[in-house]
N, C-alpha and C positions, 0 to 999 in steps of 0.2 A: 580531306583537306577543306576548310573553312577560303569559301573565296572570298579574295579579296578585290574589292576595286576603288581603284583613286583616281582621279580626271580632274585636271584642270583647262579651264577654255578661256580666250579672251580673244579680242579683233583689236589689234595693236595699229598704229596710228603711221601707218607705214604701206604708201602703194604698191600694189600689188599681192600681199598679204590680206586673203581672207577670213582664215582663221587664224590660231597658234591653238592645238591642243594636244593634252601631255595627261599619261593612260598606265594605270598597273593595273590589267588582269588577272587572275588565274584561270578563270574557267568559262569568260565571256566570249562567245560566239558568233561572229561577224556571221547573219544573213546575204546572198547576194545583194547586192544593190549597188549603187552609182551615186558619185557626185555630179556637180558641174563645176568643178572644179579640179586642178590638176592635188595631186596626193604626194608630198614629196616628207619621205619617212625613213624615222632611223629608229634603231631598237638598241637600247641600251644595257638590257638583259632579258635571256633567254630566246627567245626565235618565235616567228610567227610562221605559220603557213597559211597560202590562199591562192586560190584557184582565179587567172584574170584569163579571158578569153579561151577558157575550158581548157589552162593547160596549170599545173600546179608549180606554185614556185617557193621559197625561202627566203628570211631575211634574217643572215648570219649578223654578227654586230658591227664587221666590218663592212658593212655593205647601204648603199643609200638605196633606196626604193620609191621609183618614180612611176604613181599609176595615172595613167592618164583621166579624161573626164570623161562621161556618158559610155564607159567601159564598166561593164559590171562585172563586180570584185566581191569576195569573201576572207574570211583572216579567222583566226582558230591559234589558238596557245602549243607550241611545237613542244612543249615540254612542261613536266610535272610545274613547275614551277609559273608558269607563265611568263610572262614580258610586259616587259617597260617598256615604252615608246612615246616619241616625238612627232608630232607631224605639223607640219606645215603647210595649208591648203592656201595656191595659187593662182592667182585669176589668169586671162589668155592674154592679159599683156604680158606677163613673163615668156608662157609658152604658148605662141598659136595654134590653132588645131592642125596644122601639116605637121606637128610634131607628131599625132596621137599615134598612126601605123607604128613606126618604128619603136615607141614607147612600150606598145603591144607586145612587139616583138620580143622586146627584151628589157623587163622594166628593173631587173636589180642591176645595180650600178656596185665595180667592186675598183673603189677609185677612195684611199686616206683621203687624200687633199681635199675631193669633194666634202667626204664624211666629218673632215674636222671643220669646213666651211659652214658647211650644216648645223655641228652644234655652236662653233660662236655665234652664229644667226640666232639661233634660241636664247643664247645669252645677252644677245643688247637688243632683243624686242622683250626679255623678261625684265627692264629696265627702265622706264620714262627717262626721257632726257637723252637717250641714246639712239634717236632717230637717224643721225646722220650716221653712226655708223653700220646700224643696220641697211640703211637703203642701201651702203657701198657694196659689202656683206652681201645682201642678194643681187646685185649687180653681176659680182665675181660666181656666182651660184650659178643666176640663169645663163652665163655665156659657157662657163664650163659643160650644164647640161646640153645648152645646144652645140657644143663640140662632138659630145658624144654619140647624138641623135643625127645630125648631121651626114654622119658617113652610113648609116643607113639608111635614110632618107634618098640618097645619090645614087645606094644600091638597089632600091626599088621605088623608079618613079611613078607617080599617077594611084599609089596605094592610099595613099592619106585622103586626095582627092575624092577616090573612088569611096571611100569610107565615107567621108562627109555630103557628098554629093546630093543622097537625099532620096534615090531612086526609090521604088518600088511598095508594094503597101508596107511593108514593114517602116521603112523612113516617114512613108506619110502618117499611118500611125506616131508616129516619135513626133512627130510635127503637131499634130493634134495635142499629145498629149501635155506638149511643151505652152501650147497655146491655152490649155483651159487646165492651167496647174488647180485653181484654186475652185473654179466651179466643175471640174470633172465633165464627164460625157459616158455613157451609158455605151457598152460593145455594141447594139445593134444601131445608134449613131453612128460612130466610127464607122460601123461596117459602111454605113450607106454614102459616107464622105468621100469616102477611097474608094469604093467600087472593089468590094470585096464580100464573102461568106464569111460571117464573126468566127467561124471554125478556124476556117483557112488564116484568116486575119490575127487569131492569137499562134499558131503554129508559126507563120512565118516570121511574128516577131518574136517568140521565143528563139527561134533558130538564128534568124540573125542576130543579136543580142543577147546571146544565153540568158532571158531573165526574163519572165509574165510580164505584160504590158499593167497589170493590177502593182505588181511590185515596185518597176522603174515608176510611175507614178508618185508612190508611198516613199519611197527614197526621195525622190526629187522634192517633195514636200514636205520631208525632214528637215533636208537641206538649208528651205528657207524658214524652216522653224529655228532651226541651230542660229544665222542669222540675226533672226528677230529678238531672239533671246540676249544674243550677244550685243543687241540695241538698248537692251533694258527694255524691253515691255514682259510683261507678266505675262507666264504661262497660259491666264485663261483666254489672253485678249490674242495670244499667237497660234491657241488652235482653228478657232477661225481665218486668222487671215492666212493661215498656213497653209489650207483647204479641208481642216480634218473638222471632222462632225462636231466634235465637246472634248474637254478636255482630256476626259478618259481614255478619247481616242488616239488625241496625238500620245499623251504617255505609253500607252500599249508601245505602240509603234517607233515612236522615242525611243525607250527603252533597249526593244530589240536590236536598235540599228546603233543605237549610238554607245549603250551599254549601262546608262546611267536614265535616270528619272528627269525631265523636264527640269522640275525644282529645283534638283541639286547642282543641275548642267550653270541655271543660272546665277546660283548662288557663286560658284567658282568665277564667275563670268564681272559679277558685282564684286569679289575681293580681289580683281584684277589679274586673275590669273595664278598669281603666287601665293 
């Protein structure tokens, strides 16, 4: 089978909305890794799978799928065919981080009403001019989602807290790493910051976080490549301020996580999406 892929991406003029990008697959390969942003996604043909918090889940077509942020996720074509998808990437004024436990828990949503709120959302931010009815539109989105998240949230308190808290070398790692996104830090830094063995130091943060401290890094520096690009600045002037070495490098990297090449990310980005 000859794969295919189609993406389009743009940052539409609507708070709380950090991206809109729209994806045919067949054969692309979501690596673990993380946003910082929340993930809130529908499939319009065929199914995805991906593993969030080392447990495996599905995204049938009727179903929204909300993965939280600094949760490392992977995604894989559930079928010969692959999949189409939407997604919608939300910043923490929609959903605070007391969301993220419960989100964990249970992050496919199997709710029409959401799912069709979902895609008219996609259809008046695919639109200029249609600002006010999108802001309403994700209005009725985020309260419906914190309906849902809500009653478990009630059924286990002090989880979400306990998650963000920040304890132990592995957070202070994440704390580092969030502090020198773009100038990096070397493991036997780290180690000497936290008061830790860089052994011990990557083991702990793999295990809390299913994901290398080298990876969640590289993720998170996509992130704000995806961003930059979505600003209009050229690829070569975003590998640097991204943190990545030259430009070869953020493409490698690019590539892998997002599915598509830099250039073409932003070319979709300059004809507005559609």
């Amino acid at each position: 089978m000859v794969a295919r892929q189609r993406v389009s991406a743009w940052r539409p003029p609507v708070a709380g909305v950090v991206e809109v990008f729209h994806a045919h697959f067949t054969e692309h390969r979501y690596p673990m890794h993380v946003h910082d942003a929340w993930t809130l996604l529908i499939v319009d043909s065929g199914a995805v799978r991906y593993d969030l918090n080392r447990h495996e889940h599905g995204t049938p077509r009727d179903t929204v799928s909300l993965l939280p942020p600094h949760v490392p996720h992977n995604g894989s074509p559930a079928t010969e065919q692959g999949f189409r998808k939407r997604v919608l990437y939300l910043d923490l004024t929609q959903l605070d981080e007391s969301f993220i436990g419960p989100a964990v828990d249970a992050p496919d949503l199997c709710d029409p009403v959401l799912r069709r709120r979902v895609g008219q959302l996609h259809t008046a931010l695919a639109h200029r001019g249609d600002e006010l009815e999108a802001q309403s539109r994700l209005a009725l989105i985020g309260e419906r989602l914190r309906a849902h998240l809500r009653p478990r949230l009630a059924a286990a308190p002090g989880t979400a807290g306990r998650r963000a808290a920040g304890h132990g070398v592995a957070h202070g790692l994440r704390d580092l790493l969030d502090e020198r996104l773009l100038q990096g830090l070397s493991l036997d830094e780290a180690a000497r910051l936290v008061h830790a063995h860089p052994a011990h130091l990557v083991r702990a943060f793999s295990a809390a976080f299913g994901i290398a401290p080298h990876q969640y890094l590289t993720a998170r520096r996509v992130d704000r490549a995806r961003r930059l690009l979505l600003d209009g600045q050229p690829p070569g002037a975003v590998a640097a301020a991204a943190g990545f070495y030259d430009q070869s490098h953020l493409t490698r990297h690019f590539k892998r996580l997002v599915g598509v090449a830099p250039g073409r990310y932003a070319r979709t980005a300059a004809a507005g999406g559609r």
